[in-house]
C-alpha positions in Angstrom: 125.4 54.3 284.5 127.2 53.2 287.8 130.6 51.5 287.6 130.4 49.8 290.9 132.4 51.0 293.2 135.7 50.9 291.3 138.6 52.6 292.7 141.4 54.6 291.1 144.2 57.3 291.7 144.4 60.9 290.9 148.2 61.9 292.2 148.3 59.0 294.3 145.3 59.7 296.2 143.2 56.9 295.7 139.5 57.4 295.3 136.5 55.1 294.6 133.9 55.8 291.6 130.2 54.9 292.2 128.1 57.3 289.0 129.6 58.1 285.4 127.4 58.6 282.2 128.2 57.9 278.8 126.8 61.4 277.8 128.8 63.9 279.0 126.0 66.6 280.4 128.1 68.8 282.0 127.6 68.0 285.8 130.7 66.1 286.4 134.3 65.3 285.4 134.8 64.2 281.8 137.7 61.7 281.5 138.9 60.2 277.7 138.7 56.5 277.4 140.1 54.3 274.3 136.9 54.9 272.9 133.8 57.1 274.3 135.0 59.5 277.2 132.7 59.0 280.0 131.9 61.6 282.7 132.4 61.2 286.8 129.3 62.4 288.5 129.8 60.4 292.0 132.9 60.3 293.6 134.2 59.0 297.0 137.7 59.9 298.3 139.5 58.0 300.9 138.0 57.8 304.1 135.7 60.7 303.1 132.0 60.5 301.9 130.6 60.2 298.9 130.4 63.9 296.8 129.9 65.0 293.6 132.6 64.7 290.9 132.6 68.2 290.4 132.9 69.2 293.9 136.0 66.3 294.1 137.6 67.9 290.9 138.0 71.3 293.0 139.8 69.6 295.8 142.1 68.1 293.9 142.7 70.2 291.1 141.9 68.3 288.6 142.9 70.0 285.1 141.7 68.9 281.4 144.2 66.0 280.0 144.8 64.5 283.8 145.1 61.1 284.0 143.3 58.4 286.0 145.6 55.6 287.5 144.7 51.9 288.0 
């Protein structure tokens, strides 16, 4: 699934999303939704390249139960 290039915030670092899934596999960051969590796969940081959710999630210490912004 791609989102489209949608950005959001982690912390106030804003960040732009271009590859979830809908079934979590493992391979990326899984983030809960009002309904079906879905998991980050592709990830692009501000003025950074595109990289691997995962990879992201390292660099900015992302923790179970964080919070995306809008």
């Amino acid at each position: 699934m791609r989102v489209g290039g949608a950005w959001t915030t982690l912390a106030g670092e804003r960040f732009k999303v271009w590859r979830t899934s809908l079934h979590p596999g493992g391979d990326g960051v899984v983030h809960p939704t009002g309904t079906t969590p879905i998991e980050l796969l592709e990830v692009q940081p501000a003025g950074k390249a595109r990289m691997a959710a995962s990879a992201w999630a390292n660099g900015a210490r992302w923790s179970d139960g964080d919070r995306l912004g809008t």
